[in-house]
N, C-alpha and C positions, 0 to 999 in steps of 0.2 A: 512799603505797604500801601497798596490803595485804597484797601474794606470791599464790602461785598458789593459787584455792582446788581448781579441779579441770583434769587436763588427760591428753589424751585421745590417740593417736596410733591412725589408722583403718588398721593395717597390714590387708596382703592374710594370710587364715588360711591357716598350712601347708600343708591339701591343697590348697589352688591349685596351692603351688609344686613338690608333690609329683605333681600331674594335668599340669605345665605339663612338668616332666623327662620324667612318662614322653612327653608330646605331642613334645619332643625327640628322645629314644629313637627312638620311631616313626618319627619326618621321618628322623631319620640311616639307622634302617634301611631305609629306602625307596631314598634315596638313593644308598648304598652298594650296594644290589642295581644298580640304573639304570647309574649308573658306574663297574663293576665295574674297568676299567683304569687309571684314577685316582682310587686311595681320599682323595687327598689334597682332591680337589674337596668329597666330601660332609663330613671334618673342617671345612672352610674352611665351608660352606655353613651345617652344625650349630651351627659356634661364631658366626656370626652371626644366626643364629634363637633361639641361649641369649640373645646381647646384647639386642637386640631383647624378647627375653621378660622378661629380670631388669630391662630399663629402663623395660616398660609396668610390671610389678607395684612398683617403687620410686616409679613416678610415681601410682599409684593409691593406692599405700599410704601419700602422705608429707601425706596430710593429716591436720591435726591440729586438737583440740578446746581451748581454752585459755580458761579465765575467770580473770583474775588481773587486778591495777592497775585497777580499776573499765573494765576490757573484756573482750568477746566475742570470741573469734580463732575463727572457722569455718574451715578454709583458708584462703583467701586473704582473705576477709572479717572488718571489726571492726565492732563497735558498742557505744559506751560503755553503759555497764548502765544509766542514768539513763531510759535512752532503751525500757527494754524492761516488759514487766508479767510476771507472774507462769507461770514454765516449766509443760507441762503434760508428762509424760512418756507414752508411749504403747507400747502393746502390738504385737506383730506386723500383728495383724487392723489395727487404730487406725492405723499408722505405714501399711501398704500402700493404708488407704481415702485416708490425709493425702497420701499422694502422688501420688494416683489418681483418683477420680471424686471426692473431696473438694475435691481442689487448686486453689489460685489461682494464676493464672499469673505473679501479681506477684510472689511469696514466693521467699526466698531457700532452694536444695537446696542442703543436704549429705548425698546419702545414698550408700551404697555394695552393691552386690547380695548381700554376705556379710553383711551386717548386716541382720537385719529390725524391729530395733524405734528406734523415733526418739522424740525434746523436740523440740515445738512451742514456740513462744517468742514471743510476740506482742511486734509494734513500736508504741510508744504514741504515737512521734516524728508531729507532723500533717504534717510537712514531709516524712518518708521514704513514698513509694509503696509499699515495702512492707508489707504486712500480717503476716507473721511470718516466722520464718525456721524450718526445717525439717530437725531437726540427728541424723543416723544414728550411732548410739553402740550399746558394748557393754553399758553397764548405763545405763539411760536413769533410772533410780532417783535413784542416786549423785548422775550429774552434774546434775537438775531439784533436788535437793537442793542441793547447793554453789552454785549460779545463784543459787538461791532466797535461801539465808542471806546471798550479798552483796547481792542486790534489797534485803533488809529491813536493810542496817549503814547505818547513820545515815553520810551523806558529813561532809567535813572538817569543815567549819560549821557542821552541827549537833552537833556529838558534846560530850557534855557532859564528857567526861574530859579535855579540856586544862589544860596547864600554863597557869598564870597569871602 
């Protein structure tokens, strides 16, 4: 076991949720003019379009970035580190071309539209079809760093520090 070296939670950034109340706001008031004789309709209607709104942004936001125990956790995706070559981190421009007229259809996204800079992370595996995986993060630095120093930690049987 190593513990976690870096790990990453892609929540949705405040003004969403701040653009998303007042997008509420508005629906309500529209509503409430509409059916002026039963205000209780537009409460009923509002507080299901809050639901609806805080369950896409929890579902958007609950993915997470996790390099720990000699794995990769993209969301829902692992891959043992063994398996990957050296993270390249990438800039706005660099992360938009990677996803874009750059992109392989094979490669694994994780990208989110509040995030613009992404780790490229190439798959060494001959067996796995895909050619990298394509990871949207807030500091793309950081985490091609902490990837990187576990790529180079010598696995269990190589390491020359064991007890004898």
């Amino acid at each position: 076991m190593t513990g976690t070296a870096y790990e990453e939670r892609l929540h949705v950034p405040l003004r969403w949720w701040v653009q998303g109340t007042m997008l509420i706001a508005t629906f309500w008031l529209a509503v409430i003019v509409a059916v002026n004789d039963a205000p209780w309709i537009a409460w009923a209607v509002t507080a299901a379009a809050l639901a609806l709104l805080t369950s896409l942004f929890r579902s958007i936001g609950s993915a997470r970035v996790v390099v720990a125990d000699g794995l990769l956790t993209a969301g829902r995706a692992r891959i043992e580190l063994h398996h990957l070559g050296a993270p390249e981190p990438l800039d706005a421009d660099q992360a938009r071309r990677a996803a874009g007229v750059d992109a392989d259809a094979r490669a694994y996204l994780l990208l989110r539209p509040y995030l613009d800079r992404a780790v490229r992370v190439p798959v060494l595996d001959p067996a796995d079809p895909t050619p990298y995986w394509l990871i949207g993060t807030r500091d793309p630095d950081a985490f091609a760093a902490a990837l990187g120093a576990q790529l180079r930690r010598p696995t269990g049987e190589e390491r020359t520090d064991r007890a004898d």
